[in-house]
PDB file of N, CA, C, O and CB in Angstrom:
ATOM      1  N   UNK A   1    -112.080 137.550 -76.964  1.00  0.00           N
ATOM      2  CA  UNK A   1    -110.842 138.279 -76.784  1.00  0.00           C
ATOM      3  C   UNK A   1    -110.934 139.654 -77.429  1.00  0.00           C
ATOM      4  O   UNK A   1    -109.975 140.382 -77.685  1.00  0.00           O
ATOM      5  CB  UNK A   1    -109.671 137.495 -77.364  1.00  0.00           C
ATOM      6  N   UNK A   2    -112.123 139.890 -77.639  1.00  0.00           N
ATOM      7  CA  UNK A   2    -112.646 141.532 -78.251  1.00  0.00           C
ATOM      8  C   UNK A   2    -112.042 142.229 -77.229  1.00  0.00           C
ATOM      9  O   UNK A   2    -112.223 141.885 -76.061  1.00  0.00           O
ATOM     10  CB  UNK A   2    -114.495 141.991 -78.362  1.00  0.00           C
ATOM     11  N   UNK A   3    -111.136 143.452 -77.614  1.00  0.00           N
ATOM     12  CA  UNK A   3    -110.812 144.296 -76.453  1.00  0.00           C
ATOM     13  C   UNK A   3    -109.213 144.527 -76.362  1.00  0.00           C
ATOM     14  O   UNK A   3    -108.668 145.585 -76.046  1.00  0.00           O
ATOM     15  CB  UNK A   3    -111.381 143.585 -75.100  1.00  0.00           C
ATOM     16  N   UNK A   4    -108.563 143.280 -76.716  1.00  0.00           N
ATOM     17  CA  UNK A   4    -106.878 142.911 -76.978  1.00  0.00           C
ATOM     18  C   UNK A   4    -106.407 144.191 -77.875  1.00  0.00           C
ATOM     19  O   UNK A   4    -107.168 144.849 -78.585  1.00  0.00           O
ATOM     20  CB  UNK A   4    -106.565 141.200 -77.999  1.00  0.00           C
ATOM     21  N   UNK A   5    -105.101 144.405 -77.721  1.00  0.00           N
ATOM     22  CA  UNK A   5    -104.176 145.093 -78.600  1.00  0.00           C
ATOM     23  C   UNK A   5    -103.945 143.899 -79.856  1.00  0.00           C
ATOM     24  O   UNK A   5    -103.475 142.804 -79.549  1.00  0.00           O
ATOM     25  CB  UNK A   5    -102.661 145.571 -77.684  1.00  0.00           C
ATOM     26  N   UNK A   6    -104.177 144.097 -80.750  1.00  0.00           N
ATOM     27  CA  UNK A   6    -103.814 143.672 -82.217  1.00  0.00           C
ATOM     28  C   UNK A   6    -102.331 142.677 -82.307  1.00  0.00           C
ATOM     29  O   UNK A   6    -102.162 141.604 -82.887  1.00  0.00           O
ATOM     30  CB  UNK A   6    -103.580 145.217 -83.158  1.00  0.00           C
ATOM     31  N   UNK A   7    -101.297 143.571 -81.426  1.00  0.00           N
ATOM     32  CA  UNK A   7    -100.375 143.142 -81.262  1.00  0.00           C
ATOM     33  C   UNK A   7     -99.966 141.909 -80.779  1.00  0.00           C
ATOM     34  O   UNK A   7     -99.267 141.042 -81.306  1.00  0.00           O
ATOM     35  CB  UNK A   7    -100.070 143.786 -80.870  1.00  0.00           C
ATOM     36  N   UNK A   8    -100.586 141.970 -79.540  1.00  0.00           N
ATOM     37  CA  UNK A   8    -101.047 140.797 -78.681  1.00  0.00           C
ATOM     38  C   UNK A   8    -101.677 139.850 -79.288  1.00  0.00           C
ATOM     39  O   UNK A   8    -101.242 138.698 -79.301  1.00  0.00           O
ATOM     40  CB  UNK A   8    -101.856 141.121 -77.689  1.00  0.00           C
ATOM     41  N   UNK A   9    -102.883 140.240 -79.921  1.00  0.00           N
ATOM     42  CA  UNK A   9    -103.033 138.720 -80.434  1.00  0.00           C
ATOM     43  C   UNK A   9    -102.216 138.216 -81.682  1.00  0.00           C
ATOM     44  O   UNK A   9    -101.870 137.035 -81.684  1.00  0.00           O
ATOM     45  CB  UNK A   9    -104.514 138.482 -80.818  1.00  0.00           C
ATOM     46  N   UNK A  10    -101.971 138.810 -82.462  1.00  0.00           N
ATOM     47  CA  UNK A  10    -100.549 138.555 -83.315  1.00  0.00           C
ATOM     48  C   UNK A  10     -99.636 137.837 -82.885  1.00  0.00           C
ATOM     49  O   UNK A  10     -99.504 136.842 -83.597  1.00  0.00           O
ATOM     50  CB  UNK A  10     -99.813 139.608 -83.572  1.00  0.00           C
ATOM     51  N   UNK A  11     -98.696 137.890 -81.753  1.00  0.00           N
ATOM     52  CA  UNK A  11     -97.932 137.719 -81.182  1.00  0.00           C
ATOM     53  C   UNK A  11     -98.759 136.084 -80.408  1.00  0.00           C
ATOM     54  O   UNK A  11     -98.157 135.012 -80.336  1.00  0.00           O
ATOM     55  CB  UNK A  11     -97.518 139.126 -80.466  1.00  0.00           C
ATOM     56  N   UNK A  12     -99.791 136.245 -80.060  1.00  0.00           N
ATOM     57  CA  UNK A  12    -100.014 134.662 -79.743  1.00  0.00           C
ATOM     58  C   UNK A  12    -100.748 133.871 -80.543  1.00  0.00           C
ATOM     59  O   UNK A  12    -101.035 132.747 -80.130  1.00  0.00           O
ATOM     60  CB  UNK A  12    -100.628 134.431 -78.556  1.00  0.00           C
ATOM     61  N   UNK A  13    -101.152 134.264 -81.721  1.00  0.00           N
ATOM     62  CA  UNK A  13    -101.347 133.304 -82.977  1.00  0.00           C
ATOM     63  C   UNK A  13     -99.864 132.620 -83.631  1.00  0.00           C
ATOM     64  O   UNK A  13     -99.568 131.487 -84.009  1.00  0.00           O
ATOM     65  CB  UNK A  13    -102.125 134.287 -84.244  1.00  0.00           C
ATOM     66  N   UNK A  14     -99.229 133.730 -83.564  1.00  0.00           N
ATOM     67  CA  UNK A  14     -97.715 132.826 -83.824  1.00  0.00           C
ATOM     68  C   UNK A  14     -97.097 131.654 -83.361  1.00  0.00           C
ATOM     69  O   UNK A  14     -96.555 130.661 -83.846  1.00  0.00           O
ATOM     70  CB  UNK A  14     -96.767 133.449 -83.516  1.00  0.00           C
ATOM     71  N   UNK A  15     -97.479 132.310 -81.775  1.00  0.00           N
ATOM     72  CA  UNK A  15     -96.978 131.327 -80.592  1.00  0.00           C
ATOM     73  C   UNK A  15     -97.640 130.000 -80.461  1.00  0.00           C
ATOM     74  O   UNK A  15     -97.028 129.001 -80.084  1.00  0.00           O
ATOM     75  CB  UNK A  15     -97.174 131.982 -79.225  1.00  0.00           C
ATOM     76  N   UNK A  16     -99.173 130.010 -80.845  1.00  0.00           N
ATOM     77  CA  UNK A  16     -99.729 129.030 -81.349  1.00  0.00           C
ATOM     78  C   UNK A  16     -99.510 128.410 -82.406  1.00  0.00           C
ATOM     79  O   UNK A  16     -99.802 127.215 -82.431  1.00  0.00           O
ATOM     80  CB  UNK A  16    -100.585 129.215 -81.390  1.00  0.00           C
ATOM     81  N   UNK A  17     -99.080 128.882 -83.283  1.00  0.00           N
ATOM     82  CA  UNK A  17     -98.878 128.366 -84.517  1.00  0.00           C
ATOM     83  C   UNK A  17     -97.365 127.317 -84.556  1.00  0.00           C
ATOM     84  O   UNK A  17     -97.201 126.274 -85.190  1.00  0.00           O
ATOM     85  CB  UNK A  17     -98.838 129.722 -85.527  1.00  0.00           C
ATOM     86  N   UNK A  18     -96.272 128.129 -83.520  1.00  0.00           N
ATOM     87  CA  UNK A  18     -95.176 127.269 -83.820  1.00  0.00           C
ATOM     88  C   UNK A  18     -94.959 126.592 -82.427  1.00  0.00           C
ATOM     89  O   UNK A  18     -93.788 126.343 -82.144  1.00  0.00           O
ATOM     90  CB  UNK A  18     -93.853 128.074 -84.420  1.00  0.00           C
ATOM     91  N   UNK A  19     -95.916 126.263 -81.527  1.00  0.00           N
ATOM     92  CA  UNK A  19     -96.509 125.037 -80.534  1.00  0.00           C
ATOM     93  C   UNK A  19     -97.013 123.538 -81.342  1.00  0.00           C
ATOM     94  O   UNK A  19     -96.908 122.324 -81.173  1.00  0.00           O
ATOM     95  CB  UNK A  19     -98.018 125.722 -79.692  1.00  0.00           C
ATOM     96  N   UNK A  20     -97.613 124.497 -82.306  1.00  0.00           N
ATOM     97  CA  UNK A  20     -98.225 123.216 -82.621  1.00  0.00           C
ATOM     98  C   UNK A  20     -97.303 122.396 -83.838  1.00  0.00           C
ATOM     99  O   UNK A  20     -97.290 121.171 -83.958  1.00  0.00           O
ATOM    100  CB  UNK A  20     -99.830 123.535 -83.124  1.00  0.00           C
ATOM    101  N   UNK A  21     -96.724 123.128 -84.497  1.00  0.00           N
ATOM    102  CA  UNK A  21     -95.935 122.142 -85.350  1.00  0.00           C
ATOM    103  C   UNK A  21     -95.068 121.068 -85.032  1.00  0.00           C
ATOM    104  O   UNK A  21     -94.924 120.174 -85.866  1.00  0.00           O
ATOM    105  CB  UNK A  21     -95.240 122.739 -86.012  1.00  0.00           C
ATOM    106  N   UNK A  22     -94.356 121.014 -83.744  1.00  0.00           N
ATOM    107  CA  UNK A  22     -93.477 120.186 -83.337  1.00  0.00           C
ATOM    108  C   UNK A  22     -94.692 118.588 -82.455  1.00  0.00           C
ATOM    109  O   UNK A  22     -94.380 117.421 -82.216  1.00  0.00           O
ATOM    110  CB  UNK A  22     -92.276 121.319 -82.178  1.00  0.00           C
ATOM    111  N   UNK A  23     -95.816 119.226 -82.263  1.00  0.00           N
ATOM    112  CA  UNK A  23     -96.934 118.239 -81.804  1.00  0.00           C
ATOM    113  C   UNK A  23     -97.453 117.227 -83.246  1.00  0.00           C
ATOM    114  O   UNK A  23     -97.995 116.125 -83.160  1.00  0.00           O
ATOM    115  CB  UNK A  23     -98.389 119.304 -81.124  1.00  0.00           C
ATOM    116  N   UNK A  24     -97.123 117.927 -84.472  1.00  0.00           N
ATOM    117  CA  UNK A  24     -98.183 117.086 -85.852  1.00  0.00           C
ATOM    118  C   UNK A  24     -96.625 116.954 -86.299  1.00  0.00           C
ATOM    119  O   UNK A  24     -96.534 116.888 -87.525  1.00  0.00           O
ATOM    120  CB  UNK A  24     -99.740 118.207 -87.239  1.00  0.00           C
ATOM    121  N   UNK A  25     -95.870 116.921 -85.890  1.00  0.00           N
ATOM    122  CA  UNK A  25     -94.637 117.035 -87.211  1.00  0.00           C
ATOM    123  C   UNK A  25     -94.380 115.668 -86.905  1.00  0.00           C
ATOM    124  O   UNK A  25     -93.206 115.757 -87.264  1.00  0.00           O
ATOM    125  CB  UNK A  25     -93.043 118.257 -87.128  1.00  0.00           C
ATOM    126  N   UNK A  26     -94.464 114.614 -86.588  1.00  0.00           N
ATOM    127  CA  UNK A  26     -94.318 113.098 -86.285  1.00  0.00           C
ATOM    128  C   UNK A  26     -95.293 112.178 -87.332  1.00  0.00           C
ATOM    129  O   UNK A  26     -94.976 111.523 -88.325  1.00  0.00           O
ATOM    130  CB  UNK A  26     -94.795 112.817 -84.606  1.00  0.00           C
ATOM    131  N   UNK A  27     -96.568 112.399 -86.713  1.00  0.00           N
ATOM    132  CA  UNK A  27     -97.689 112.743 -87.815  1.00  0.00           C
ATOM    133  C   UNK A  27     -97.854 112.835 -89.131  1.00  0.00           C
ATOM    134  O   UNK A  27     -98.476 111.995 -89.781  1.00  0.00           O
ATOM    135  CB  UNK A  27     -98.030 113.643 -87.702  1.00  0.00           C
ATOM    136  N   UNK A  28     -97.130 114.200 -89.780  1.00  0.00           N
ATOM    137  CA  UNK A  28     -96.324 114.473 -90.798  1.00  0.00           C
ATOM    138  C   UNK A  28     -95.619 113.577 -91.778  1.00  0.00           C
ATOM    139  O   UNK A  28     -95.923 113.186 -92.904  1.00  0.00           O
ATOM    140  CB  UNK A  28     -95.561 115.070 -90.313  1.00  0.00           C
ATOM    141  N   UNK A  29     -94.746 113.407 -91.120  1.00  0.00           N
ATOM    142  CA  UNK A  29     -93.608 112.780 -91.973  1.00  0.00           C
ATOM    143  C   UNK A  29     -93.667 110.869 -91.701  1.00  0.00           C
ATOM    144  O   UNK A  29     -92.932 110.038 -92.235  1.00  0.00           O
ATOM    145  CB  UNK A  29     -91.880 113.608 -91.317  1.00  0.00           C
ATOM    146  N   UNK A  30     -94.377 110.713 -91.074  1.00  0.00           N
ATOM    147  CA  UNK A  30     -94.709 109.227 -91.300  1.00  0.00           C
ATOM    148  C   UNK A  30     -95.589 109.116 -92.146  1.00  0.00           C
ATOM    149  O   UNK A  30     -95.524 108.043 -92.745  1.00  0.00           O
ATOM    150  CB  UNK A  30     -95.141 108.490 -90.230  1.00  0.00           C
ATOM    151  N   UNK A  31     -96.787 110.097 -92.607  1.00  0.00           N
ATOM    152  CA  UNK A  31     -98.010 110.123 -93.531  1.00  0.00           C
ATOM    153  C   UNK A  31     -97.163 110.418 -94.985  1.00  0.00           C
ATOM    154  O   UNK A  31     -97.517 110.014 -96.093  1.00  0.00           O
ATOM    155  CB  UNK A  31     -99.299 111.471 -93.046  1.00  0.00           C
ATOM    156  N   UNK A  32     -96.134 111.109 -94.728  1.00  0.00           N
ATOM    157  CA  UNK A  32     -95.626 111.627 -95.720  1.00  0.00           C
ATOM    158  C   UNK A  32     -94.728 110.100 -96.800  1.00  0.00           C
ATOM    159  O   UNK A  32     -94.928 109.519 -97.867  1.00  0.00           O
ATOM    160  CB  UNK A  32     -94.615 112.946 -94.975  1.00  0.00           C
ATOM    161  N   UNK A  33     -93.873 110.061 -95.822  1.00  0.00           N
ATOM    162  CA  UNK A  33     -93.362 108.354 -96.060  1.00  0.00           C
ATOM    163  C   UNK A  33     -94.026 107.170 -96.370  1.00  0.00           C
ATOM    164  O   UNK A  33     -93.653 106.290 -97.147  1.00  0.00           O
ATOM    165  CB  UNK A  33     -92.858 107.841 -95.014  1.00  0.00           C
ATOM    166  N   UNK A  34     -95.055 107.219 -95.690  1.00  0.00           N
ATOM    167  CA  UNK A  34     -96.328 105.945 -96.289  1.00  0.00           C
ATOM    168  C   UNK A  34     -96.414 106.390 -97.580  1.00  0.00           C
ATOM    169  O   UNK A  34     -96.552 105.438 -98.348  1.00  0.00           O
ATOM    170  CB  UNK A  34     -98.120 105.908 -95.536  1.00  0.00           C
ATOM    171  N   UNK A  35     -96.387 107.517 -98.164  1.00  0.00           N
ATOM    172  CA  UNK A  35     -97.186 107.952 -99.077  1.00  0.00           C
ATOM    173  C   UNK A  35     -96.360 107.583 -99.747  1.00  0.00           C
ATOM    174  O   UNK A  35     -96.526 106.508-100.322  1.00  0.00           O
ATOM    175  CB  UNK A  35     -97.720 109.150 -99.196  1.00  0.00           C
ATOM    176  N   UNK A  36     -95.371 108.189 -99.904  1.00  0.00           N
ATOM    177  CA  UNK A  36     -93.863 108.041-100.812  1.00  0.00           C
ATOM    178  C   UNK A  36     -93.678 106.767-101.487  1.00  0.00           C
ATOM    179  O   UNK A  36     -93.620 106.734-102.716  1.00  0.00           O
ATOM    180  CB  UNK A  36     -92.491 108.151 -99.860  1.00  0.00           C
ATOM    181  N   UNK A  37     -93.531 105.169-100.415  1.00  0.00           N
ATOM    182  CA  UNK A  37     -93.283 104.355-100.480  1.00  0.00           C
ATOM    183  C   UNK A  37     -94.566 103.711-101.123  1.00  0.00           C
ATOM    184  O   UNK A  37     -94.531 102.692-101.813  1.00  0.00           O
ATOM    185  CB  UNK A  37     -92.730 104.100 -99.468  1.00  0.00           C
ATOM    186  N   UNK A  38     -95.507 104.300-100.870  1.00  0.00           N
ATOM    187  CA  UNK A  38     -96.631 103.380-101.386  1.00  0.00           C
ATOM    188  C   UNK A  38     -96.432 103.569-103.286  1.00  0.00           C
ATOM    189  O   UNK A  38     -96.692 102.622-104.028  1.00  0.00           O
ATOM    190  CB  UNK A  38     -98.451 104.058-100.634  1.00  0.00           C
ATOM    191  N   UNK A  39     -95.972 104.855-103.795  1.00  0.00           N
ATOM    192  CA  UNK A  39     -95.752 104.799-104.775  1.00  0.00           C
ATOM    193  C   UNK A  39     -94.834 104.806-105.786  1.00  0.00           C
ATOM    194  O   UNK A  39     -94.911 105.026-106.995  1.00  0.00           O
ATOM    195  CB  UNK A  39     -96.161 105.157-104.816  1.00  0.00           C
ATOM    196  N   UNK A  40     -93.509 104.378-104.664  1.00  0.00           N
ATOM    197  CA  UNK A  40     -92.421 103.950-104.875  1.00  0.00           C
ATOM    198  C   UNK A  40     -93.075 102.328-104.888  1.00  0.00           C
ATOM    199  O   UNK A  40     -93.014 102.174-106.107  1.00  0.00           O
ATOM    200  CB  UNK A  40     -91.252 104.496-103.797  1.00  0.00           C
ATOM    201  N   UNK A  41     -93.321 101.775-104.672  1.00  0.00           N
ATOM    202  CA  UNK A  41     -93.637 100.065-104.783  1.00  0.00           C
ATOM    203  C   UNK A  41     -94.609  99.508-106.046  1.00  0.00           C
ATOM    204  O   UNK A  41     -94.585  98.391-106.564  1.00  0.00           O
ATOM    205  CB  UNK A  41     -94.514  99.566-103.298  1.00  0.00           C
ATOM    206  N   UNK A  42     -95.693 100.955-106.451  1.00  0.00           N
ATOM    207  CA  UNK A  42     -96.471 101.040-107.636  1.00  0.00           C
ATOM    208  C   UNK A  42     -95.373 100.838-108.507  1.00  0.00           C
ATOM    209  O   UNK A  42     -95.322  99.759-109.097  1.00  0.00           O
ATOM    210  CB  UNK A  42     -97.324 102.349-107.875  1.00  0.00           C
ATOM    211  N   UNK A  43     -94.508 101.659-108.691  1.00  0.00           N
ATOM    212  CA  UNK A  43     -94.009 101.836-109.989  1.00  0.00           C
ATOM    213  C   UNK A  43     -92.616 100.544-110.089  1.00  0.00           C
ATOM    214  O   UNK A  43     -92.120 100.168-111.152  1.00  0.00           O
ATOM    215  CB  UNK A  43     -93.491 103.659-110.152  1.00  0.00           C
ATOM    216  N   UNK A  44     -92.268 100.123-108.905  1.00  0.00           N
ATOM    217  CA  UNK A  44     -91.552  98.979-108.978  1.00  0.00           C
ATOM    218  C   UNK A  44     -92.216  97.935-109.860  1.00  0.00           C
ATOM    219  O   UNK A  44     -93.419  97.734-109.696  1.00  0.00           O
ATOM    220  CB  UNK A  44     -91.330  98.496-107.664  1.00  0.00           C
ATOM    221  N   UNK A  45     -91.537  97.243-110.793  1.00  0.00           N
ATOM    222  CA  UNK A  45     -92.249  96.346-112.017  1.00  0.00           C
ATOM    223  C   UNK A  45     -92.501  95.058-111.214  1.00  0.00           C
ATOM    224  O   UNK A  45     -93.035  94.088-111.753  1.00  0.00           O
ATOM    225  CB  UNK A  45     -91.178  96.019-113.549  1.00  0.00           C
TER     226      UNK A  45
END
């Protein structure tokens, strides 16, 4: 993509960038919750 206005690719690294969050954000917050709970149950006596 040598050759692009700066702008342009700016403008679609973003666009990439906030495509992909709504694709891992499921992903996310279930890894996130395993995690949580796993050490929420450690510290339960």
């Amino acid at each position: 993509m040598q050759g692009q206005p700066w702008l342009e690719m700016l403008l679609f690294g973003i666009a990439l960038a906030v495509a992909v969050v709504p694709e891992a954000l499921p992903a996310v917050v279930t890894i996130s919750l395993a995690i949580g709970v796993r050490g929420w149950h450690a510290a339960t006596p």
